[in-house]
C-alpha positions, 0 to 999 in steps of 0.5 A: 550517570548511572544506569537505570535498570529498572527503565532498561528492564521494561524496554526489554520486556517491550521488545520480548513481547513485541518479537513474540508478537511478530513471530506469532503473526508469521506463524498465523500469516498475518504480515500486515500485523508485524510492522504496525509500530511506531509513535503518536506524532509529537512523541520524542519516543516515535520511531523507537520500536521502527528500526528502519524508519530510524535508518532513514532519518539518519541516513536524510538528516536534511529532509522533514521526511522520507517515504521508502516502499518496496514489493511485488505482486505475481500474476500467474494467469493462463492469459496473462502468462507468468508476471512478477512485478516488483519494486523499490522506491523513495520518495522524499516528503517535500517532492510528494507535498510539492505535486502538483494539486491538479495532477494528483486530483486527476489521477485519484479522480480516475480512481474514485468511482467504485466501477472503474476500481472494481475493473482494475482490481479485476484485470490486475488479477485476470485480464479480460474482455469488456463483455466479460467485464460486465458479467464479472462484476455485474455491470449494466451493459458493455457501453458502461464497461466501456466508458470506465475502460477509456478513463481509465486508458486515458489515465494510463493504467489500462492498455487493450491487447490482442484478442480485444483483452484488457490488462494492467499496465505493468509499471502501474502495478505497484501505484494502485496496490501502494494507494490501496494500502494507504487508503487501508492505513486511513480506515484502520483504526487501530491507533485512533486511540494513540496507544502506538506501542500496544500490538493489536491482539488477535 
């Protein structure tokens, strides 16, 4: 069978473009814009320009799925001290479908006020007492503060220290950065349209 130039031609110009995009969000420090790519769902053309989904699905072959994610997060803070978390998961499709519902609602309940997700996001980055808490972030009164605290101790994703001082579990870090970057992926609406292989502009 012969070649088709013409189809080959396009599929590098493609990549071209989508390599000079890539280099052009680095230089601006836009990492987030160079790995949005993929295929709408159903396309036998997904994954083509995602190198390493496609390691993934050649190296699972038996599975409907696979999540891989990787990271870190620094917190160079005159309390805290100097902490580097970083992290390399898998988890397949089927274990993260098979969870169970009454679990996963507990945790993301914890979650789903926005007092308590403006606590973690505080002490993630700054630990602190629960009167500074209340000035910080404009709460009503420190009985409050302390109400969202113990939810979210009970949910052990807050541990108290000394000096009365709030802090983020450390081996909790990466599992309210990666549900942040999920919930962002849900309002991002850059692909609602189905133009998967377009970059985004700007």
């Amino acid at each position: 069978m012969g070649r088709d130039l013409g189809a080959e031609l396009d599929e590098l110009k493609a990549e071209v473009k989508a390599l000079g995009q890539a280099v052009a969000a680095l230089r601006e420090g836009r990492p987030d814009s160079v790995s949005r790519r993929g295929g709408p769902a159903g396309s036998d053309r997904a994954g083509t320009q995602c190198p390493r989904a496609e390691e993934l699905r050649r190296k699972y072959p038996d599975v409907s799925g696979f999540v891989s994610y990787f990271g870190f997060y620094e917190t160079p803070t005159p309390r805290a001290g100097y902490n580097a978390y970083l992290w390399d998961m898998n988890r397949s499709a089927e274990s993260l479908l098979g969870m169970d519902d009454a679990q996963v609602a507990r945790v993301l309940a914890a979650l789903a006020n926005k007092e308590r997700l403006a606590i973690l996001k505080s002490i993630l980055k700054e630990p602190a007492s629960a009167a500074e808490l209340v000035e910080r972030l404009g709460m009503g009164t420190t009985g409050q503060a302390y109400h969202h605290l113990k939810a979210l101790q009970a949910a052990d994703l807050v541990e108290q220290k000394e000096r009365g001082l709030y802090c983020f579990k450390g081996h909790r870090v990466q599992s309210l950065l990666m549900l942040l970057a999920g919930v962002a992926d849900a309002l991002d609406t850059t692909y609602s349209s189905g133009a998967w292989e377009e970059q985004p502009e700007g």
